[in-house]
C-alpha positions, -999 to +999 in steps of 0.1 A: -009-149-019+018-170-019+057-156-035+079-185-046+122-191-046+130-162-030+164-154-020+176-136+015+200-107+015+216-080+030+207-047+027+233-023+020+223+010+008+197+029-015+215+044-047+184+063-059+140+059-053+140+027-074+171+009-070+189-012-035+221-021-033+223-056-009+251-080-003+241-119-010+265-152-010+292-127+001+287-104-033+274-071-038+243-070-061+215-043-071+178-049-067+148-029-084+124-014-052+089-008-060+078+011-036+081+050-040+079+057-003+111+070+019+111+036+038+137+051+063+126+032+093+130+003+073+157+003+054+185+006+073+222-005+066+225-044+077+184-056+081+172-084+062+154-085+029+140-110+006+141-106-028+130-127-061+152-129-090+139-112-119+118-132-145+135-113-174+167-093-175+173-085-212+158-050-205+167-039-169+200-034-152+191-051-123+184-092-119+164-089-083+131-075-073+131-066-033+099-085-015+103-073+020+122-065+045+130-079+084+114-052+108+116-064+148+120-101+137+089-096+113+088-093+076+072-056+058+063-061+023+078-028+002+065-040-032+038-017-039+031-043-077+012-067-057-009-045-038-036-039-067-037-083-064-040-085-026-071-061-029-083-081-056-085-110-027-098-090+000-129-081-024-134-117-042-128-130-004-158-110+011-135-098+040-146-063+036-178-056+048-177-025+026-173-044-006-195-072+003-223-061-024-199-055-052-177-073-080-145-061-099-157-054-128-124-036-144-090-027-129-070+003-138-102+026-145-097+059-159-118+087-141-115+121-151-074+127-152-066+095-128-064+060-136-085+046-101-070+011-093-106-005-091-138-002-105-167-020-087-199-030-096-229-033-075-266-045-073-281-003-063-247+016-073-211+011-088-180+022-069-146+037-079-115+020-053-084+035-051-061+015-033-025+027-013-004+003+002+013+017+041+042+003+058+043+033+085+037+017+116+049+032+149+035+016+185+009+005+169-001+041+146-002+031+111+005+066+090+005+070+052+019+091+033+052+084+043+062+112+020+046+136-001+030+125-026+009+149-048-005+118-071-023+106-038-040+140-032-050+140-069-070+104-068-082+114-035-097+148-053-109+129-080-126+101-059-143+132-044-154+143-073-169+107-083-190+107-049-205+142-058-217+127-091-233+098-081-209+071-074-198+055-046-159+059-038-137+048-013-099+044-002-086+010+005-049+010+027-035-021+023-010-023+057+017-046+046+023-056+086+005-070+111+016-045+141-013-018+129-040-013+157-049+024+143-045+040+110-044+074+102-032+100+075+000+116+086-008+147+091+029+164+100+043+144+066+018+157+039-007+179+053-023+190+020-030+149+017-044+144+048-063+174+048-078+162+016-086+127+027-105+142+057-124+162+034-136+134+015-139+115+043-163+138+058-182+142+024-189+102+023-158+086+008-152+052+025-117+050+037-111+013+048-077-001+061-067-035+064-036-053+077-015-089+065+005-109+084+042-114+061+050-152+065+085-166+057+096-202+055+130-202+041+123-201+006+090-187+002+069-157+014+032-162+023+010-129+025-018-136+044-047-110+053-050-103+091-074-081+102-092-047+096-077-019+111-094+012+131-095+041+111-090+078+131-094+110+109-101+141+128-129+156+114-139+192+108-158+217+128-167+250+120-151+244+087-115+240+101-093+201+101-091+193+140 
């Protein structure tokens, strides 16, 4: 995936969940952030960003949609919109093992009260994908969530619910970095998420995590899928998380 005329800024600081503030061309400007994680290690007063302007202003406030940011001289993506279209190419790509058997056959598919990201459809069996992007990475320990989030427990409960009825599920972590060696659920952020994601884990949900390299050339940003990433989720015995 390839993202066109961006722009490189400041960052400044981070008025609310949705909205940067970032200094560009020696002004002050405000940038809508999708991404509804804490992003602390990342954005921190005076790192890079890259930013696109906005393809329509007559009903926002803001004229700039942050891209990604400069972590240790490489680039994170924090835009969680393009993460259902990079999964789209990991599937149509065949780089997925997993998925290697199935086709998209409808996006935003509504399963009991979720709406799961993916619906797949295969030659034996169809499959619902939820997919969560992650830009935790620490020495190499990719960790999501990076904050609680009680709509990731939900889709995780209701992907569990899908594999006891007969369909295949699984959880697709979309790394947005290319320093991920490991992944695992972060346990000491969101333990009720993590706890549930071992569960389903354990009861045959596919949990899948792949990592892109972030390429900048001056004016436009290339994402470009890396590699699969290990996955470590401790397991239960005697009925208890490890």
């Amino acid at each position: 995936m390839k993202i066109h005329n961006l722009i490189q800024g400041t960052f400044q600081e981070r008025p609310n969940r949705f909205t940067v503030r970032f200094e560009t061309d020696g002004k002050s400007e405000m940038a809508h952030l999708r991404d509804p994680g804490r992003l602390k290690e990342l954005l921190i007063p005076g790192v890079p960003l890259l930013l696109r302007p906005a393809r329509n202003t007559t009903h926002r406030k803001t004229k700039f949609d942050v891209m990604a940011v400069c972590k240790d001289r490489g680039w994170v993506l924090i835009n969680s919109g393009l993460h259902s279209d990079l999964a789209a190419e990991l599937i149509q790509a065949d780089l997925i093992g997993e998925f290697s058997s199935y086709k998209i056959k409808k996006r935003e598919y509504t399963y009991g009260k979720s709406r799961i990201d993916f619906f797949l459809s295969g030659v034996q069996d169809d499959m619902l994908l939820e997919v969560k992007g992650c830009t935790l990475v620490e020495k190499g320990l990719a960790r999501f969530p990076d904050a609680p989030t009680l709509r990731g427990k939900k889709h995780v409960e209701e992907l569990r619910m899908a594999k006891k009825e007969g369909l295949n599920a699984a959880v697709l972590f979309l790394i947005t970095r290319e320093d991920a060696l490991v992944f695992s659920p972060n346990w000491e952020m969101d333990l009720d998420f993590s706890t549930a994601l071992a569960q389903a884990y354990q009861e045959g949900v596919k949990v899948i995590a792949f990592s892109f390299k972030i390429l900048f050339d001056g004016y436009n940003l290339e994402i470009r899928p890396f590699r699969p990433v290990n996955i470590r989720i401790r397991v239960s015995v005697l009925g208890e998380i490890l």
